[in-house]
MARGU-549657 format. One line per 8 residues: number of its first residue (from 1); for each residue x, y, z of N, C-alpha, C, O, CB. Coordinates in steps of 0.1 Angstrom, whole numbers, always signed. Atoms other than C-alpha are relative to their C-alpha. Glycine has a CB too. Example, Ala and Ser with C-alpha at 12.3 -4.5 7.8 and 13.67 -1.06 7.14 Angstrom:
// MARGU-549657
1> +9 -12 +0 +123 -45 +78 +9 +12 +0 +19 +12 +7 -10 +0 +12  -9 -11 +0 +137 -11 +71 -8 +11 +8 -3 +22 +9 +4 +5 -14
This chain:
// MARGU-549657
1> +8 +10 -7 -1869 -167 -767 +0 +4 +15 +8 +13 +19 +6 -14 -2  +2 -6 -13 -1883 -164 -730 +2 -13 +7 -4 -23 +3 -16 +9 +3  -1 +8 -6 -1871 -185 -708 -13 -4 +15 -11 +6 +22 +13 +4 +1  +7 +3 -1 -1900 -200 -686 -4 -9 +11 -8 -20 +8 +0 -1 -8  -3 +11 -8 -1901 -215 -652 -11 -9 -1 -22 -6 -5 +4 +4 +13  +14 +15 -4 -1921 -249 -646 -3 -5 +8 +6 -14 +11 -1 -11 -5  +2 -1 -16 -1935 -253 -614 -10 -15 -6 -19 -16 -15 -10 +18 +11  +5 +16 +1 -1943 -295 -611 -2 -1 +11 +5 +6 +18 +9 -12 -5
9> +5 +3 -13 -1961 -309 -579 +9 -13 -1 +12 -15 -13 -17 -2 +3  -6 +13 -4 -1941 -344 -568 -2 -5 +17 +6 -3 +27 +16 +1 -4  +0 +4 -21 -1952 -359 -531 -3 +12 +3 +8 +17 +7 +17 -6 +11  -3 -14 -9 -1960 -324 -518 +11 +14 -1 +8 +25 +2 +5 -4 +12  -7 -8 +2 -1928 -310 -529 +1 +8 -11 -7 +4 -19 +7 -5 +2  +0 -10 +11 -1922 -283 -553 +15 +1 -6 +25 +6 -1 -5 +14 +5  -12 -4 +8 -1896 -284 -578 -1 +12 -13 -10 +14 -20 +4 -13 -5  +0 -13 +12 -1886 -255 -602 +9 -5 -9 +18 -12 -6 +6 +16 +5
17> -8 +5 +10 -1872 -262 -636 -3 +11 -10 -13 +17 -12 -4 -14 -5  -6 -11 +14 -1859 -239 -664 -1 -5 -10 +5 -15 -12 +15 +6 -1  +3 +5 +13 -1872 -244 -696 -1 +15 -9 -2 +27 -6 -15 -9 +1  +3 -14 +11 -1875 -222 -727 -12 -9 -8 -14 -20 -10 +17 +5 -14  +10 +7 +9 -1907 -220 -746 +5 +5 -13 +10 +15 -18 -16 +4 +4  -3 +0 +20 -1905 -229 -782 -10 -1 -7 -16 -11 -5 +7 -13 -8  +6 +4 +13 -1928 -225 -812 -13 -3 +5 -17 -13 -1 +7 -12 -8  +11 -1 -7 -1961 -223 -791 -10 +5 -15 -9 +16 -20 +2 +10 +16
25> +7 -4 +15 -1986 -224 -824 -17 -1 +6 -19 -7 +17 +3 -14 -17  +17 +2 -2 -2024 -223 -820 -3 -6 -13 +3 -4 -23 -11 +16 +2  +3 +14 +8 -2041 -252 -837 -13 +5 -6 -21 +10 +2 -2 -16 +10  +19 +0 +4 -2077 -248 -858 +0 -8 +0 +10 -16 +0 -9 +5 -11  +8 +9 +3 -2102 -269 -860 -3 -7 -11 -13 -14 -11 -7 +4 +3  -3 +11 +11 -2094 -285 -891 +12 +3 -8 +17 +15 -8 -13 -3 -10  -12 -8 +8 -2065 -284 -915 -7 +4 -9 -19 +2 -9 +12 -8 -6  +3 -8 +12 -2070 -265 -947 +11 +0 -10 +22 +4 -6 -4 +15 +4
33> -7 -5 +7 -2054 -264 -976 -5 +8 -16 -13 +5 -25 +7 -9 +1  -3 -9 +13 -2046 -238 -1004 +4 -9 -15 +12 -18 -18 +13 +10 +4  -2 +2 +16 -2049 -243 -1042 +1 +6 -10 -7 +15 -9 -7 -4 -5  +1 -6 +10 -2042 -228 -1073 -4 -6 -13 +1 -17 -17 +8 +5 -1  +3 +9 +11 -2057 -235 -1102 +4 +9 -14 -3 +20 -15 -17 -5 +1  -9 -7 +8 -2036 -222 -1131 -12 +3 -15 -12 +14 -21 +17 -11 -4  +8 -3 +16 -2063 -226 -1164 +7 +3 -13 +5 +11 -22 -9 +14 +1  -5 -3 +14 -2039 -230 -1189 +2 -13 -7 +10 -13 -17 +14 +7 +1
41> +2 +14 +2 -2046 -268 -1195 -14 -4 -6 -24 +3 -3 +2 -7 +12  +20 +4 +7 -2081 -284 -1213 +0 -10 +11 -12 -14 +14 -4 -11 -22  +7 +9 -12 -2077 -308 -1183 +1 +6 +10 +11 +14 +12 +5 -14 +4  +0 -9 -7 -2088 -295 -1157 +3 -4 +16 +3 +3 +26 -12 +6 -3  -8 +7 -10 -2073 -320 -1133 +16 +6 +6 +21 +7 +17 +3 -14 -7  -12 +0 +2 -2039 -310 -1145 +3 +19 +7 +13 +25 +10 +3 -6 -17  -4 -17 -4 -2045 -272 -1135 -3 +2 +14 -1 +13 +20 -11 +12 -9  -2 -1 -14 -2051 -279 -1100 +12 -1 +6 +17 -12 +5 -7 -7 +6
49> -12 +3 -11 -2020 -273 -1077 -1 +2 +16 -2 +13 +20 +10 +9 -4  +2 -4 -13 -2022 -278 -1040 +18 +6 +6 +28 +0 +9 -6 -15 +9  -12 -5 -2 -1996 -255 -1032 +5 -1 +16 +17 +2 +18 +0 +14 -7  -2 +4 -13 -1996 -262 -992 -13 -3 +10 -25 +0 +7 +8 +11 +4  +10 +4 -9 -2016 -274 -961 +4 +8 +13 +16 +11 +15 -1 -17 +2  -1 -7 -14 -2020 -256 -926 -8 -6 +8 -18 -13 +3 -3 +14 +0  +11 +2 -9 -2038 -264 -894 +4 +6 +9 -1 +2 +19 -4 -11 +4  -2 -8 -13 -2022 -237 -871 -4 +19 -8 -5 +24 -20 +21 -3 +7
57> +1 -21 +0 -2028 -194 -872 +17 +2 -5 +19 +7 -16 -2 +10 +23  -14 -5 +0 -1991 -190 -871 +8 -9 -17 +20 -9 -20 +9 -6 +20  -3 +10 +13 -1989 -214 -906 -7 +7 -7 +0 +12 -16 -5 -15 -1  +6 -7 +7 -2015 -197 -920 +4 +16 -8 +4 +19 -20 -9 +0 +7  -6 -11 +9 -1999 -160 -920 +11 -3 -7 +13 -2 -19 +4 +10 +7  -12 +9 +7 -1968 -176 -926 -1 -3 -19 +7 +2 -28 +0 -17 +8  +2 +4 +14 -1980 -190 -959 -7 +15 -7 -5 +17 -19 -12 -15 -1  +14 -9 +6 -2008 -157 -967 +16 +9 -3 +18 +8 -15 -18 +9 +15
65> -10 -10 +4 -1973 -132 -966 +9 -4 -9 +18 +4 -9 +7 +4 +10  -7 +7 +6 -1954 -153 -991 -9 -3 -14 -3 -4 -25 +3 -11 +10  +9 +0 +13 -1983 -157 -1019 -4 +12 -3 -5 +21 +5 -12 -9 +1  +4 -11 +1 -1995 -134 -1039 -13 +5 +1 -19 -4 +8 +4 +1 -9  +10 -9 -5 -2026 -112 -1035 -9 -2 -11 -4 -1 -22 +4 +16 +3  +12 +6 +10 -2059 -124 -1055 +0 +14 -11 -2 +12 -23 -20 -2 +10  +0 -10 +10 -2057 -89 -1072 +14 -1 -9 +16 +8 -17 -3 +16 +6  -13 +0 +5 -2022 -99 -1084 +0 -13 -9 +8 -15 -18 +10 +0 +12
73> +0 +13 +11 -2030 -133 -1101 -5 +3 -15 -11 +13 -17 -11 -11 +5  -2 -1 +17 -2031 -135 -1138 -16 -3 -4 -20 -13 +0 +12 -14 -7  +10 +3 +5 -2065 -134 -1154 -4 -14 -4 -1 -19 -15 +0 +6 -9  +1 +11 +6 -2078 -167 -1156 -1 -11 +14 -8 -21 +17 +14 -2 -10  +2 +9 -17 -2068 -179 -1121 -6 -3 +11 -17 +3 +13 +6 +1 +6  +10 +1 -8 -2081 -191 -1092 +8 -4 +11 +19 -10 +10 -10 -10 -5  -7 +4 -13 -2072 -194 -1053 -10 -7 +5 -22 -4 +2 +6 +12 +11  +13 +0 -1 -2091 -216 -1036 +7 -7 +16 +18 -13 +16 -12 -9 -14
81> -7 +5 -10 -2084 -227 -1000 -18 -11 +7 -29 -7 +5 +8 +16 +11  +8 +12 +1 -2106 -263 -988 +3 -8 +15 +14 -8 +21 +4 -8 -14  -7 +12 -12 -2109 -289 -958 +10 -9 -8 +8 -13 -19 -13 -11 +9  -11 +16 +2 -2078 -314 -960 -8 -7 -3 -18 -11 +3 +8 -8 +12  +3 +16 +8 -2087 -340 -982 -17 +1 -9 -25 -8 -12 -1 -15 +17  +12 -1 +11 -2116 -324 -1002 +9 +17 -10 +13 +27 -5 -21 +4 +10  -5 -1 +5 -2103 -310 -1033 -12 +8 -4 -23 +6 +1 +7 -10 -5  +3 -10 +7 -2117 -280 -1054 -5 -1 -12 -3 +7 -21 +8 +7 -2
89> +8 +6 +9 -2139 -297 -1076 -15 -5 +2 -19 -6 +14 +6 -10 -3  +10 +1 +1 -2172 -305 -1085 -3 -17 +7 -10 -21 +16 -3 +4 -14  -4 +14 +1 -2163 -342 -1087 +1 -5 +14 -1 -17 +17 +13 -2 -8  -10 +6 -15 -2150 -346 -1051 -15 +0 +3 -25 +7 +1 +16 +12 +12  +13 +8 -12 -2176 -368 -1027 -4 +12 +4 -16 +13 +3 +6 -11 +14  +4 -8 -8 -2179 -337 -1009 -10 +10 -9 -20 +14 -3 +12 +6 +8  +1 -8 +7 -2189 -316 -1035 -12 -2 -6 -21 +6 -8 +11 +0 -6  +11 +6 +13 -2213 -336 -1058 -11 +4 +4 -19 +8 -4 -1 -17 -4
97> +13 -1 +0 -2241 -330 -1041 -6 +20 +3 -16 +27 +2 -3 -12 +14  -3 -16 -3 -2230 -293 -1031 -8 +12 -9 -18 +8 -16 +16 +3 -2  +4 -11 +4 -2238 -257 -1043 +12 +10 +4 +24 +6 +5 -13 +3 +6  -11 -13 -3 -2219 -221 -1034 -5 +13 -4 -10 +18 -14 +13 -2 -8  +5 -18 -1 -2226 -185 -1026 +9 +6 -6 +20 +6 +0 -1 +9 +16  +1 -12 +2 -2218 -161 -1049 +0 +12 +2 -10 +19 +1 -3 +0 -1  -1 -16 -1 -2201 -127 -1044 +7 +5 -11 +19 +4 -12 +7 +5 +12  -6 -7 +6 -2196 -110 -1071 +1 +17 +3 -6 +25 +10 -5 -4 -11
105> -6 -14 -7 -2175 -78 -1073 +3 +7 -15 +12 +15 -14 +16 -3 +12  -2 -5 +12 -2175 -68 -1111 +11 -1 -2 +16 -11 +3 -3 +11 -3  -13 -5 +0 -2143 -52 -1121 +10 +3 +8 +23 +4 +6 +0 +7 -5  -4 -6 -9 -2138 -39 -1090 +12 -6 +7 +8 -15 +15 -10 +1 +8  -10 +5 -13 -2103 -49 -1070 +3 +6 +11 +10 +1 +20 +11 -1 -2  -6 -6 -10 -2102 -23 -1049 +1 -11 +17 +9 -11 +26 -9 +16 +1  +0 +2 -12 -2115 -43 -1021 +1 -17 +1 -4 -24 +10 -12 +8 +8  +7 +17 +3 -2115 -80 -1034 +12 -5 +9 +9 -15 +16 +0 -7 -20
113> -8 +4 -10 -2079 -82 -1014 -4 -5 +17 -2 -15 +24 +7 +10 +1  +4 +3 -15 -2095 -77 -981 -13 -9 +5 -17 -16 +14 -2 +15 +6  +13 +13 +0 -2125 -96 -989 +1 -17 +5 -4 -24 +14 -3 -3 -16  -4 +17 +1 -2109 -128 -999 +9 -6 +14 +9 -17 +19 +12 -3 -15  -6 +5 -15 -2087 -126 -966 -13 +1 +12 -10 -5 +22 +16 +12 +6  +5 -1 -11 -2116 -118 -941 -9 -11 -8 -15 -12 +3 -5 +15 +6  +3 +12 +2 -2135 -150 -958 +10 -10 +2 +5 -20 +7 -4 -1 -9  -7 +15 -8 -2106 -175 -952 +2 +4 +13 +3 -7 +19 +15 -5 -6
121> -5 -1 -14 -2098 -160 -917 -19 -4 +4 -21 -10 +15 +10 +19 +5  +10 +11 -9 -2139 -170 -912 -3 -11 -3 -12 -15 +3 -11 +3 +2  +0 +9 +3 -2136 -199 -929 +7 -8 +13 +1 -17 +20 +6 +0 -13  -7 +7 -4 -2107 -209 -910 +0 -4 +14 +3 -14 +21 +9 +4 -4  +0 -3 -15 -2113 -194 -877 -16 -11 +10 -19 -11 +22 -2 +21 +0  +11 +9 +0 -2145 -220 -874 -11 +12 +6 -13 +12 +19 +2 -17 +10  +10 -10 -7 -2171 -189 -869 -12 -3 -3 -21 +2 +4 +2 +14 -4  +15 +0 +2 -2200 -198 -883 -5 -10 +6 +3 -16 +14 -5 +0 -15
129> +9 +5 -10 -2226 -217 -869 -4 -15 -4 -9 -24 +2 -13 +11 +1  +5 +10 +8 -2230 -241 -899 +13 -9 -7 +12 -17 -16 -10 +7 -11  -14 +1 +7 -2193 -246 -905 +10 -12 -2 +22 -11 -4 +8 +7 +6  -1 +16 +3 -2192 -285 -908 -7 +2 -15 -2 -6 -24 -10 -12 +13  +6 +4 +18 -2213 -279 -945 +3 +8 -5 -2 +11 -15 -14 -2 -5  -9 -8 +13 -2189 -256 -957 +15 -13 -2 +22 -20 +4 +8 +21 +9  -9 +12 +10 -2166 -277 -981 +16 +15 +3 +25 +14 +12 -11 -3 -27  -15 -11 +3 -2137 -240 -990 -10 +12 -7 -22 +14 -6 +16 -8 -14
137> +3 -13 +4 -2138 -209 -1009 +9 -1 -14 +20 -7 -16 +5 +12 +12  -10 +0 +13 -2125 -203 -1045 -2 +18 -3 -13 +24 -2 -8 -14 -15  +5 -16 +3 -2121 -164 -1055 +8 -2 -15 +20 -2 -17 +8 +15 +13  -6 -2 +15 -2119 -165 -1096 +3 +14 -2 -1 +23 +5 -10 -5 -12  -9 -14 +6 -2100 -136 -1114 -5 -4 -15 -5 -16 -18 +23 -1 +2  +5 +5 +8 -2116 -134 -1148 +1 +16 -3 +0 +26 +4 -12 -9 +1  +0 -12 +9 -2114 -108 -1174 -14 +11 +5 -11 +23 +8 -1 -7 -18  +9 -4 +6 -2150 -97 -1174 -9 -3 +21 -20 -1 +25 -5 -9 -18
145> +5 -4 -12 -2155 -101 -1136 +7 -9 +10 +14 -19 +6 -15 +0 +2  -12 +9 -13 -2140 -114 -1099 -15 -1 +6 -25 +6 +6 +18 +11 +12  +7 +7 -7 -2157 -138 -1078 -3 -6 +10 -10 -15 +6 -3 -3 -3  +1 +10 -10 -2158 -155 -1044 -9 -9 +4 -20 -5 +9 +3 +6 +9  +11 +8 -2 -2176 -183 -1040 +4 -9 +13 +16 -11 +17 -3 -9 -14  -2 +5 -13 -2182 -203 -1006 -8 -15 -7 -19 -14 -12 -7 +10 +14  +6 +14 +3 -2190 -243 -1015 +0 -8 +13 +10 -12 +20 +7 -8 -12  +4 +8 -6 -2208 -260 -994 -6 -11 -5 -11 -11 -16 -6 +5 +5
153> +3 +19 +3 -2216 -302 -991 -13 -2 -3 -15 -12 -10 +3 -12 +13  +15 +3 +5 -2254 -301 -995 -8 +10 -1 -12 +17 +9 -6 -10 +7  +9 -10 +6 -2274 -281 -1020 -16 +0 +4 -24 +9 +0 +0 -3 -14  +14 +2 +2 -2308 -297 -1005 -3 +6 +16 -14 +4 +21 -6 -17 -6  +5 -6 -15 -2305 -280 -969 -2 +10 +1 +9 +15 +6 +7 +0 +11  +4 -9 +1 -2321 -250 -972 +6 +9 +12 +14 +17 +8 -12 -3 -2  -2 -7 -9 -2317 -235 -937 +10 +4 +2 +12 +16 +3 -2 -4 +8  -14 -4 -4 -2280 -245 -932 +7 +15 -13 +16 +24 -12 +12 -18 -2
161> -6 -9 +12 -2278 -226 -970 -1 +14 +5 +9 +21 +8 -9 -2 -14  +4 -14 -7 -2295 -196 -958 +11 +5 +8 +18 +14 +3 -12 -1 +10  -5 +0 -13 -2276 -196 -924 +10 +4 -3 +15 +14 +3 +2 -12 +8  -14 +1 +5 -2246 -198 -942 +3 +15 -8 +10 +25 -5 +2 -14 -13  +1 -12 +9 -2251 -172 -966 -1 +15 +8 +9 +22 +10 -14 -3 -10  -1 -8 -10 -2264 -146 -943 +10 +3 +11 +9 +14 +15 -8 -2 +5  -11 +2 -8 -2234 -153 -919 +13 +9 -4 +20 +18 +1 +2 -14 -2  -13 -2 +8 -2211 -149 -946 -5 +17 -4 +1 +27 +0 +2 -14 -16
169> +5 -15 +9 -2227 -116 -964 -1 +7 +15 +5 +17 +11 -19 +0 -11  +0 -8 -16 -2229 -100 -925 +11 +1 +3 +13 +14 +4 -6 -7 +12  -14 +4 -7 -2192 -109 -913 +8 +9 -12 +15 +19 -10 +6 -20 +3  -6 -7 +8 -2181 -98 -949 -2 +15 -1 +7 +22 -6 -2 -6 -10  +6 -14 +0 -2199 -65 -947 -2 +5 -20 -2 +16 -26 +13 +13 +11  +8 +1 +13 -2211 -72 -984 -14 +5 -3 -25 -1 -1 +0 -14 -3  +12 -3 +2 -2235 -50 -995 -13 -4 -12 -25 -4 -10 +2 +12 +0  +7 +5 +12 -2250 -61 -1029 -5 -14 +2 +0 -22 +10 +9 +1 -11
177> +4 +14 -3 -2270 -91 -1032 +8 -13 -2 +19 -10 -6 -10 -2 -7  -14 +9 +4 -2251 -126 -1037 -12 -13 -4 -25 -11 -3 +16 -5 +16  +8 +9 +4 -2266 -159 -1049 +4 -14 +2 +16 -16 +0 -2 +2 -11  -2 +13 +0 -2267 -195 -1045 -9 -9 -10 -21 -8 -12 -1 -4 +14  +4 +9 +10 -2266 -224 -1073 +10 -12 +8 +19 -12 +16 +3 +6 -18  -11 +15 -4 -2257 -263 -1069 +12 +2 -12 +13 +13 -17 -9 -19 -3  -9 -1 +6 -2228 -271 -1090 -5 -4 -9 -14 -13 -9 +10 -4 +4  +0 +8 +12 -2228 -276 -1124 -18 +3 -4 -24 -4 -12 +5 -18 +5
185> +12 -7 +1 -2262 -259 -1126 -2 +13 +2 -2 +19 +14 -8 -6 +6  +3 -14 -4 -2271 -225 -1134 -12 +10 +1 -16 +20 -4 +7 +5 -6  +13 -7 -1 -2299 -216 -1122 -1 +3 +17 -1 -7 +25 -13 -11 -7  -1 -9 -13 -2300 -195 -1088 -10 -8 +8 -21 -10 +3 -4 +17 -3  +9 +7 -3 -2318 -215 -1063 -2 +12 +11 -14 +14 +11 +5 -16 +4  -1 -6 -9 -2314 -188 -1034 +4 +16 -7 +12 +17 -16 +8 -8 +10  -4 -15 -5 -2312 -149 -1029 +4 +9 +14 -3 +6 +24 -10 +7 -4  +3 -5 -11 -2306 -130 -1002 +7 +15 -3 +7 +24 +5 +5 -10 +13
């Protein structure tokens, strides 16, 4: 620790005081929390786990060096990291009316590690422009292909969709095309 002087004004005078700084965290702009969703249940309630919440940088690595790595999860699973108090479902208020971009990555893991972290660090880091109608991020692990998806609160705003999408596919340096559907419907409403 660094000890820290603290220069206070009182009447004109100047007093000096010795302090130590402690545990100085940088705050984001909203909390977030992480989920896993295990897929070994027919309810699909029961396979969600919120395994912790953050709202600082210094919480965030904290938690990211301690879990394991999306190419390390078990076929089947799912990470999905969300604003506090909207949940990783279709169902959730936030959600119902929603959609989500689409990146698929085939088989491929080589790079799905660094992917899925440079989407929550712009998730988290509030970079985009539209970053009030992003809901989280879910990156499935699936036999037959891996997938990051970005869900956003409303399927019927075209622009913010766009905005969003392009943002995201730019920052990620994602070259292949990606796609946007609402939830619970599969039919591609957007390309880019």
């Amino acid at each position: 620790m660094t000890d820290v002087k603290i220069h206070t004004e009182e009447s004109n005078d100047t007093k000096e005081q010795s302090g130590v700084l402690e545990h100085i965290k940088h705050p984001l702009e909203d909390t977030w929390c992480i989920w896993l969703c295990t897929n070994n249940n027919s309810d699909w309630g029961k396979n969600l786990v919120n395994l912790a919440s953050f709202d600082t940088v210094e919480d965030w690595w904290c938690l990211y060096h301690h879990m394991k790595l999306p190419s390390e999860l078990e076929v089947g699973q799912d990470y999905a990291i969300f604003k506090n108090g909207i949940s990783p479902t279709w169902e959730d208020e936030a959600n119902t009316n929603g959609g989500r971009w689409i990146f698929s990555f085939g088989r491929n893991v080589s790079d799905l590690d660094s992917k899925w972290l440079l989407t929550v660090l712009i998730l988290i880091g509030a970079t985009l422009t539209e970053k009030a109608a992003v809901c989280g991020a879910v990156v499935n692990f699936r036999k037959d292909k891996i997938k990051i998806g970005i869900w956003i609160t409303d399927a019927l705003k075209k622009a913010k969709i766009l905005s969003i999408g392009n943002q995201m596919k730019f920052k990620m340096g994602f070259k292949k095309s990606i796609n946007f559907h609402k939830h619970n419907e599969p039919i591609n409403m957007y390309f880019i």
